[in-house]
N, C-alpha and C positions, 0 to 999 in steps of 0.2 A: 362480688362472687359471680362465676361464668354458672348461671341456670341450666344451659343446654349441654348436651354432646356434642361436642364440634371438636372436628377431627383438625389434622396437620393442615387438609387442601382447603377449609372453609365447610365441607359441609356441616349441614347441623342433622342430624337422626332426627325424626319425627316419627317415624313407625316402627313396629316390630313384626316380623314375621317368624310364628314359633309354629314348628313341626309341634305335635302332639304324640307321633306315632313313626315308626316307622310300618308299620302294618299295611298291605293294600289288598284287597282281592279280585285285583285285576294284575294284568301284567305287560303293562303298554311295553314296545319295545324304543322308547325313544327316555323314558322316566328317570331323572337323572337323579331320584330323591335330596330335592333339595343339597345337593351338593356334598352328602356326609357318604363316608367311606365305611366309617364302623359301623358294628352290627350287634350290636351288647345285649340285645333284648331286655336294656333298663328304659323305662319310658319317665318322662318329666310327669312328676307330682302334680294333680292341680293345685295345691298351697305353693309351689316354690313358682307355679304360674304365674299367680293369683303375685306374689311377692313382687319375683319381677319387672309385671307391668306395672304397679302400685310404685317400684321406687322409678322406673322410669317416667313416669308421668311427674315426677319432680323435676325431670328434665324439660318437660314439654312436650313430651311423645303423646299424642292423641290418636294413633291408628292401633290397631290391630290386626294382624292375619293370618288365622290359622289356617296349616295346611299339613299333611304326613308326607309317606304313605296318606291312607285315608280315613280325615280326621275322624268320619262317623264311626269307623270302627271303636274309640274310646265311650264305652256305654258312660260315661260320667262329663261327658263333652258340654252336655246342659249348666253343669255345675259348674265346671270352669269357666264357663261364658260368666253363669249368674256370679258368680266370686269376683269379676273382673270392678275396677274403680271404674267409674265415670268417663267414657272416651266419646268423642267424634263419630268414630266409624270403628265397627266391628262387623269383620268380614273371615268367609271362609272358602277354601278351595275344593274343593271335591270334585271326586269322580260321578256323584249322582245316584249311584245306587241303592244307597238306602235314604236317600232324600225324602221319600214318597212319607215315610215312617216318622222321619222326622222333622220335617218343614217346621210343625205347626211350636215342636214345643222348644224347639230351637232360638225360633222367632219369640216364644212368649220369657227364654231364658236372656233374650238382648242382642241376639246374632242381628246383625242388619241386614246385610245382605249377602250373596251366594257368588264364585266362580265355579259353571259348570264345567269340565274337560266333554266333549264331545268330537271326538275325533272324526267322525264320517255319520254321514243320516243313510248311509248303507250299512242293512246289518252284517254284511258277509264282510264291506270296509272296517266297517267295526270290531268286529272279532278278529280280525287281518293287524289289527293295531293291539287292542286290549288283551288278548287270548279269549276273551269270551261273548261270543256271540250272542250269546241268550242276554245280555245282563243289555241288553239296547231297549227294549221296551222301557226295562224300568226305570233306566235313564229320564226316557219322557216323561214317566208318571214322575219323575223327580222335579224334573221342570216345573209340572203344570200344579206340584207341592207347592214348590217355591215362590211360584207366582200367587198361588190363592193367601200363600203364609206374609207376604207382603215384603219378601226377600228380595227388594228389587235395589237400582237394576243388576236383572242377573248377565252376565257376564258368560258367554261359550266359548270359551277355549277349543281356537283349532291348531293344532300344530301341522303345519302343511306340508306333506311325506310326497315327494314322488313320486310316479306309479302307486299311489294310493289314492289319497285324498285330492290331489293337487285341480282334480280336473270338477272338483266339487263347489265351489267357491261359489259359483252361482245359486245353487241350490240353496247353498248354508244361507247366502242372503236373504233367501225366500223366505227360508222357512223362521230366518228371525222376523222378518217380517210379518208376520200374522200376528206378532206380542205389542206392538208398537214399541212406543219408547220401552218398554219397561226391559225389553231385551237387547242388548249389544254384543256384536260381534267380534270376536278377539281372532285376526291370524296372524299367529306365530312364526316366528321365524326357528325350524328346527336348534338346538343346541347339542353337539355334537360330542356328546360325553359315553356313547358307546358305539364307536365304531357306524354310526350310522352313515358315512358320508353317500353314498346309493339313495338316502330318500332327499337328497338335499335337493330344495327347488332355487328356481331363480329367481330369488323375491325381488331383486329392481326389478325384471319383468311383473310380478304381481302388483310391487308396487306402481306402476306404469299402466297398469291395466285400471286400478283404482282410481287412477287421479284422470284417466280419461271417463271416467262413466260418474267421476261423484258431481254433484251438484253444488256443491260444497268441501271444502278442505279446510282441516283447523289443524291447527301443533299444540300440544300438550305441550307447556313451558318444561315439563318435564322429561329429558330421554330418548330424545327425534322421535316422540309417536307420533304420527299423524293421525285424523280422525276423519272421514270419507263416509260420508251423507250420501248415499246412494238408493234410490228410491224408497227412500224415507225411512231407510234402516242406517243406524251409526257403525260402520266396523273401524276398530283397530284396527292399525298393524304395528305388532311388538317385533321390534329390531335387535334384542340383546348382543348379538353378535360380533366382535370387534366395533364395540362402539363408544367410542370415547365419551360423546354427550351423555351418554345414556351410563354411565361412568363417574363421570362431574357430577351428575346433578342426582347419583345417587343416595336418600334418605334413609335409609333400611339398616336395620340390625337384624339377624337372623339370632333364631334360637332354637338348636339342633336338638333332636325326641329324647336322646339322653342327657340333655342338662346344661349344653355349652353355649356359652355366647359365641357366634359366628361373623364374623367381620365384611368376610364374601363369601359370596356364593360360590366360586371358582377356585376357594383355596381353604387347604384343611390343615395348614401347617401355622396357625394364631388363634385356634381354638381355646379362648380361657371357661373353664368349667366351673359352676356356679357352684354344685353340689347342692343335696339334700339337707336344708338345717343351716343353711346360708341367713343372715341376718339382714332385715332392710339395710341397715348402714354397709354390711360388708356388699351387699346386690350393688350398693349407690357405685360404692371405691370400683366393683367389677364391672360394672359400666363404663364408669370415666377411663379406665385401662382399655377395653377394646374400642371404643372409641380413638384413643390415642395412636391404636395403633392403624386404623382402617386406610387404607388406600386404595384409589384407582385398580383396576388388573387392566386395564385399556387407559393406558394415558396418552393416545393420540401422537 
């Protein structure tokens, strides 16, 4: 008997990434909520969470990734982590703003560690992205949560906008740098799911720029990321973007704030729905299904 999920191309699933929320109270203009279209205002249970991590973990799935909208918004978020079985890594996305609040008891519910979104270490950049300018302080206070809550490493998400952020990259280096390791640098390569193509930058250029100043160059066996040690800070850069490697060697299941298993990110038309009152055996059969069906959206 085949243990794992493994699809038609060979991959095997090892993680899940489940919205919690679609809720945010920001309103970045690049946000592509997790790739879900509907808007149902029914949000997944934590029991039918709690489910189906527990039957995928019979698969061998050991990751977890919550993200919304934003997941702090679910005041019961604590309790879904503490319900979760036994994994590897448990991690979450956020925007940082109610961070500050909840580092500590996040950390003390099993969350491991944290992606922040920080779009610009300019407040005026910042609210230029999120719609709110005030909410940048608490970001930080979110950070310097997450670090004392032992939420490492934490991970800043930049998604790098043209005429915005683009001309930031130096700074953002800096400023990870004062955490040492415990902080790493993520920039993003924009994903163009709303009309943004104006902030599009020229990431060979950024990438070209990285590999002349790093001291160091590594590849993630996973997804052409490379990894650029530059004065003694680590940044990503994530390539999503027509990328076939990044494609191949994708492990992920998504699971959308209403209930569904999600196959890609890029496609809302193999959405199998798990429902509320789903049984472990019937979660297992609706695993092995969207498995079955996952394929590449970039096969090269």
């Amino acid at each position: 008997m085949n243990n794992t999920l493994t699809d038609r191309y060979g991959r095997v699933i090892k993680s899940l990434r489940i919205s919690i929320t679609k809720r945010c109270n920001l309103n970045c203009i690049y946000c592509h909520q997790e790739g879900e279209n509907s808007n149902t205002g029914q949000e997944i249970s934590g029991d039918t969470i709690a489910k189906i991590v527990a039957s995928a973990t019979g698969f061998g799935v050991d990751k977890v990734k919550f993200s919304g909208g934003e997941p702090l918004l679910r005041s019961d978020f604590e309790d879904i982590i503490a319900a979760l079985p036994e994994l590897k890594n448990i991690s979450a996305t956020t925007n940082g703003i109610l961070l500050s609040q909840r580092a500590a008891s996040l950390a003390d519910s099993g969350l491991d560690r944290v992606n922040i979104s920080l779009p610009s270490l300019n407040k005026e950049h910042y609210g230029a992205v999120t719609g709110s300018p005030q909410a940048f302080p608490r970001v930080l206070e979110g950070i310097t949560a997450a670090l004392d809550a032992g939420l490492v490493p934490i991970k800043l998400n930049m998604v790098l906008l043209k005429g915005i952020n683009a001309s930031e990259i130096d700074d953002a280096i800096s400023f990870t740098g004062r955490y040492g390791g415990d902080v790493i640098l993520q920039l993003i390569e924009l994903m163009n799911f709303k009309n943004t193509e104006r902030f599009i930058v020229d990431i060979d250029g950024v990438e070209r720029m990285l590999e002349s100043r790093a001291s160091q160059v590594k590849e993630r066996l996973m997804h052409r990321r490379k990894k650029y040690f530059i004065d003694g800070v680590e940044v990503e850069l994530v390539r999503p973007i027509d990328n076939s490697r990044f494609c191949a060697n994708c492990n992920r299941l998504r699971v959308t704030a209403s209930g569904k298993l999600k196959p890609c990110l890029m496609r809302n038309d193999n959405l199998i729905d798990v429902g509320e009152g789903a049984s472990p055996e019937e979660i297992k059969e609706l695993l092995k299904k969207a498995a079955g069906i996952r394929e590449p959206f970039y096969k090269g």
